[in-house]
Every structure is written in structure tokens, then in C-alpha cells.
C-alpha positions as CSV (number, residue, x, y, z in Angstrom):
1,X,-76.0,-42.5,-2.4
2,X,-73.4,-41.4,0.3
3,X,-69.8,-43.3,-0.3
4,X,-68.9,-45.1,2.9
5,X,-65.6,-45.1,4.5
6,X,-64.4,-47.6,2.7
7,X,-64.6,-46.3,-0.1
8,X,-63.0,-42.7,1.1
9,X,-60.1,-44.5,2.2
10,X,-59.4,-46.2,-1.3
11,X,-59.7,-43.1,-3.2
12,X,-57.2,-41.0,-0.5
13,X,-55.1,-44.4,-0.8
14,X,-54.9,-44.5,-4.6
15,X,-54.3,-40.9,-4.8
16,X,-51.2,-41.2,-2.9
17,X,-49.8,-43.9,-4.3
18,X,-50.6,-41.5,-8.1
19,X,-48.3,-38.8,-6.5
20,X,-45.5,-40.8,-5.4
21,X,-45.3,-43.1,-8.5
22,X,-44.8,-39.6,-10.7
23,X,-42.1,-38.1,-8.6
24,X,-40.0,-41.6,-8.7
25,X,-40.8,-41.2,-12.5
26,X,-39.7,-37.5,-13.0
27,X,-36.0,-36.2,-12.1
28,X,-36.3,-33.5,-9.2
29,X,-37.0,-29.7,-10.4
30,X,-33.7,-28.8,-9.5
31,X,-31.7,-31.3,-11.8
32,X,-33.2,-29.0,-15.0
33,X,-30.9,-26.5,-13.6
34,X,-27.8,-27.8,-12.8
35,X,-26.7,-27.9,-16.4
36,X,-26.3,-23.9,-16.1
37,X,-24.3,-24.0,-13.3
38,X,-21.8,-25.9,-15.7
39,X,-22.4,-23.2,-17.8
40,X,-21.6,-20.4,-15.7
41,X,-17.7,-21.8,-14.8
42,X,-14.9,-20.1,-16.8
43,X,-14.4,-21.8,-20.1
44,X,-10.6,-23.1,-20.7
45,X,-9.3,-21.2,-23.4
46,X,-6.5,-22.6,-25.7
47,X,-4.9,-19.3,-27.1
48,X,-2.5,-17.2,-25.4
49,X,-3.3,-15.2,-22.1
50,X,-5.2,-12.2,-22.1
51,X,-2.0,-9.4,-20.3
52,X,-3.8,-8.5,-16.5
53,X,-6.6,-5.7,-16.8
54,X,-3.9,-3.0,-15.2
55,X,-1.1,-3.4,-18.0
56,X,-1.7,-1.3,-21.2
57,X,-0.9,-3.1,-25.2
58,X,1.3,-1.1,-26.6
59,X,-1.8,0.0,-29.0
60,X,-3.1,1.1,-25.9
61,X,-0.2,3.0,-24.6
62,X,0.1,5.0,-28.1
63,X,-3.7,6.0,-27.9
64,X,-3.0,7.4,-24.2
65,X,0.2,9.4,-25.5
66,X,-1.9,10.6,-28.5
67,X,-5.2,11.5,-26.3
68,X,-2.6,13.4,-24.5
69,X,-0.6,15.2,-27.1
70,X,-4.4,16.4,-28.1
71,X,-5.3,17.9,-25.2
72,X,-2.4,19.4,-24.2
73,X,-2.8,21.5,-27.4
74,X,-6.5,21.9,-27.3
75,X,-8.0,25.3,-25.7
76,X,-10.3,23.0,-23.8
77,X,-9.7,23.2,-19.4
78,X,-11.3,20.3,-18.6
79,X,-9.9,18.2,-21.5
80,X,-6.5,19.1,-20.5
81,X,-7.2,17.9,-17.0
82,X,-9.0,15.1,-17.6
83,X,-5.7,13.8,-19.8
84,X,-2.9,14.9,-17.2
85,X,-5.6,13.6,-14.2
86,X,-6.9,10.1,-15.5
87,X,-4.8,9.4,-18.7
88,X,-1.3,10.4,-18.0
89,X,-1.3,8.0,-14.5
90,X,-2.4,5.1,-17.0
91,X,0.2,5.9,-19.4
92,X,2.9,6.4,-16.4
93,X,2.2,2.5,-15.5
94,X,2.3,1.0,-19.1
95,X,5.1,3.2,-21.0
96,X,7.0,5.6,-18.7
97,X,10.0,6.0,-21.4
98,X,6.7,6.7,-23.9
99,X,5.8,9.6,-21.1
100,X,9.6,10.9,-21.3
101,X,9.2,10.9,-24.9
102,X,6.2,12.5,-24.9
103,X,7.8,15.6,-22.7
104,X,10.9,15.6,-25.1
105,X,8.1,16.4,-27.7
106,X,6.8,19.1,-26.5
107,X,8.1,22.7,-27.4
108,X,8.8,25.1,-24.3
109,X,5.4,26.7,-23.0
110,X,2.4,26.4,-20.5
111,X,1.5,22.9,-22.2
112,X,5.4,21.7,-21.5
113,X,5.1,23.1,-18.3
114,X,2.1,21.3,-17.1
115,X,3.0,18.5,-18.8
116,X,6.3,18.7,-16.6
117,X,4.1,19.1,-13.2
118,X,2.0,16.3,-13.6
119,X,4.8,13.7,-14.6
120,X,6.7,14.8,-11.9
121,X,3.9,14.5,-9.0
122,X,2.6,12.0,-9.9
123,X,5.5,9.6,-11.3
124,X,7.6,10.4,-8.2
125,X,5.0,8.4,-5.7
126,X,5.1,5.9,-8.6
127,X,9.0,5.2,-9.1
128,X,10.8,7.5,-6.8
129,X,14.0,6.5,-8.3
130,X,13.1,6.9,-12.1
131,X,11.5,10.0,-11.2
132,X,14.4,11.6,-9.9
133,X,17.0,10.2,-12.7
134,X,14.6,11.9,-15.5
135,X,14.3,15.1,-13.4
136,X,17.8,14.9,-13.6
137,X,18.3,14.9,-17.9
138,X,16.2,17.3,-17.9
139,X,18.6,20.0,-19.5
140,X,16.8,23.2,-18.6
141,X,17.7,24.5,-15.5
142,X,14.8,26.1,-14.3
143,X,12.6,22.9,-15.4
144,X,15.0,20.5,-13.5
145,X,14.7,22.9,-10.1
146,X,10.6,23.6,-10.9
147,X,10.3,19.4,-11.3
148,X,11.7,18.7,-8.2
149,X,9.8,20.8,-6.7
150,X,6.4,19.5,-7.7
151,X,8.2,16.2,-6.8
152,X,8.3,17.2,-3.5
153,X,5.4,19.0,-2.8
154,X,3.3,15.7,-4.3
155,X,5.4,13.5,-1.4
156,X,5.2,16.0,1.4
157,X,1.9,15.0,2.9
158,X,2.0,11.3,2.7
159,X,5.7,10.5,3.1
160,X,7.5,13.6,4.1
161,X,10.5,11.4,4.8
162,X,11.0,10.4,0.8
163,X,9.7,14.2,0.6
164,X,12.9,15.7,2.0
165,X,15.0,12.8,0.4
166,X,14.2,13.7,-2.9
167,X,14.8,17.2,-1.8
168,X,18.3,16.7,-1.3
169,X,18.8,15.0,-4.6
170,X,17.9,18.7,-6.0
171,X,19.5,20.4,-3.3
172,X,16.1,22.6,-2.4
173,X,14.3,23.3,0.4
174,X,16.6,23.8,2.7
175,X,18.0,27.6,2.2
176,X,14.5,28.8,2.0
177,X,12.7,27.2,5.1
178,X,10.3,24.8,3.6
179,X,11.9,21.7,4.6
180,X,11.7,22.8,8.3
181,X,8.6,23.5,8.1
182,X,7.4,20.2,6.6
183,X,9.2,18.8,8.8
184,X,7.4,20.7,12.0
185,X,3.8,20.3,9.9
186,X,4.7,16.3,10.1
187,X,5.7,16.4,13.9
188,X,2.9,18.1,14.6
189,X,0.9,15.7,12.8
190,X,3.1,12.6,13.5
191,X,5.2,12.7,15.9
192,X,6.0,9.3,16.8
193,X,7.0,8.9,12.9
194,X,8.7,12.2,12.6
195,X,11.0,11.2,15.9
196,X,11.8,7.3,14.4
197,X,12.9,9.5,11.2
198,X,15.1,11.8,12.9
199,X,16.8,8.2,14.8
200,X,17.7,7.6,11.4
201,X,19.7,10.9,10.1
202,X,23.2,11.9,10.9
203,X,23.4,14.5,13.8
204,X,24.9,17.2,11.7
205,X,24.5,20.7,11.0
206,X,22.3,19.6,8.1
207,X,19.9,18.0,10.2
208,X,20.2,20.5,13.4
209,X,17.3,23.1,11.8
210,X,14.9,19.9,11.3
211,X,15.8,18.3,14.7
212,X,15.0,21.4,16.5
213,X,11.5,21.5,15.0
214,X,10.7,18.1,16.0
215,X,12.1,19.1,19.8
216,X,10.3,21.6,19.5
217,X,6.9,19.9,18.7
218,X,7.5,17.4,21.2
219,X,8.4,19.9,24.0
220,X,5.2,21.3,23.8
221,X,3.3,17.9,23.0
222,X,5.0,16.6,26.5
């Protein structure tokens, strides 16, 4: 026996009203999840705060000087540059006076002197003016002229103004050349900045030799 229409109609009927009496009955799907989105938000913590990710603990800053010390002892090239590359910047930003401390350490040699390099390049883009009052204590002559140096050199591509500021602290660079040739490199590179520089330094017979070079650049650049 075939159902009649009727009877189609009741069943499609009652099914429909099945469906929509469950899902007044059950919470939507997405209500089981919202609890883990509660979950997920920072929990309030009560102690004391944690010091920002870039600032070494002091345990921290002993480990770096330490991991340091090690290397600059060990035989090991690449463990000596992986300290004076990636741990001694680190160390630079948490402790400086620990870094000064840790060159005070160190007997006279190739590990003093590379030790000396590094904390002067890259300390000097760091703290120009701490930079240059260390390279200043430093009691050995020929460290004190060969710290300046790398002080210079690390600030001559990227800000060749502080570059031949720092070299007058030292008094270098300008009986041998190099500053006029920085300064003609920077022109060349620069000029607009090189020029606004120059507006800014006394017209002397200090700053004639650097003043002709930018001319010069920007004679030919005209």
C-alpha cells in the first residue's frame, strides 16, 4: 500500500519540527569552544615582573663574560668569533663596566688585542660617548691610538660625520689622508648629507682639506 500525500506531508512535518526542537535544546557548536579562547589570554601574575627579554640578570651577564674569557683563550677560530660576534654585543648592552673589566683582565697579546677591536667597533655605535671616555683610560699608548682607530673605521660607513668626530677626540686621521678620503667616499656616496655636514663645521684650515673634497665631488656631480 502506497502512503498518500497526506501522509507524506506529516512525516516531512514531524521531522522538522524533531530538528528544530533539538537545536533549541542543545547550546550552538561554537559555545564548546569559547571557553579556550578564555584560556588563551595572558594570565595575571601576582609576583614581580619578569626584566624585558633585551636586558641580561646579572647571572646572565657573568655567563656572557665567562663564555667569553673561554674563548678568547681557547685555540678554537670560530669559537672566538662566535663570542666577540654574538656574545660580546649582548654583554655590551647588559654590563658595559663588566666588558671594561673584562679587558682590564686580559694580559697583553692577540686575545687582548681582539678583545680591544671588537669592544671598540662595536661599543662606539652603541654609546659613542662611553666608548670614547674608556678608549681614553686605556694607558697603553699604542692600544688607545689602535682603539680609536677601529672606532672609527666601525662608524665610517654609516655615519662618517660621528666617524671624523670621534677621530678628532684621538687626534688621527687627519695627517695621514684617511679622513679626506672618507670624507670624498661619503660625498660621492652622499652628497646632499656630506654638504649639510660641511654647513655645520668651522671654515678653518682644519676643515679646508675636507671641504675641498666635497667641492670637488660636487663640481663634477654638477
Amino acid at each position: 500500500m502506497k502512503p498518500n500525500r497526506i501522509t507524506l506531508a506529516f512525516v516531512v512535518l514531524a521531522g522538522v519540527g524533531a530538528a528544530w526542537w533539538w537545536a533549541v535544546r542543545e547550546p550552538p557548536a561554537e559555545s564548546a569552544v569559547a571557553p579556550s579562547v578564555a584560556v588563551s589570554a595572558p594570565a595575571t601574575s601576582t609576583g614581580p615582573s619578569a626584566p624585558p627579554a633585551t636586558v641580561a640578570s646579572p647571572a646572565r651577564a657573568a655567563q656572557l663574560a665567562l663564555e667569553i674569557e673561554r674563548a678568547l683563550v681557547a685555540r678554537d677560530l670560530r669559537q672566538r668569533e662566535t663570542a666577540l660576534g654574538v656574545l660580546l654585543p649582548e654583554l655590551l648592552d647588559a654590563d658595559p663596566e663588566r666588558v671594561t673589566a673584562l679587558v682590564a683582565g686580559q694580559q697583553p697579546g692577540e686575545a687582548r688585542d681582539a678583545l680591544l677591536d671588537a669592544v671598540a667597533r662595536q661599543w662606539i655605535r652603541r654609546d659613542r660617548d662611553a666608548t670614547i671616555r674608556w678608549i681614553q683610560s686605556l694607558e697603553n699608548e699604542v692600544e688607545r691610538r689602535a682603539s680609536a682607530q677601529a672606532a672609527v673605521s666601525s662608524l665610517a660607513a654609516g655615519a662618517p660625520g660621528q666617524a671624523i668626530y670621534v677621530a678628532d677626540q684621538f687626534g688621527i686621521g687627519r695627517d695621514d689622508g684617511s679622513l679626506e678620503q672618507m670624507v670624498q667616499m661619503w660625498a660621492e656616496s652622499d652628497l646632499e648629507a656630506a654638504v649639510q655636514w660641511l654647513q655645520t663645521q668651522p671654515d678653518d684650515a682644519r676643515t679646508a682639506p675636507l671641504r675641498a673634497r666635497i667641492e670637488l665631488v660636487r663640481a663634477r656631480k654638477q
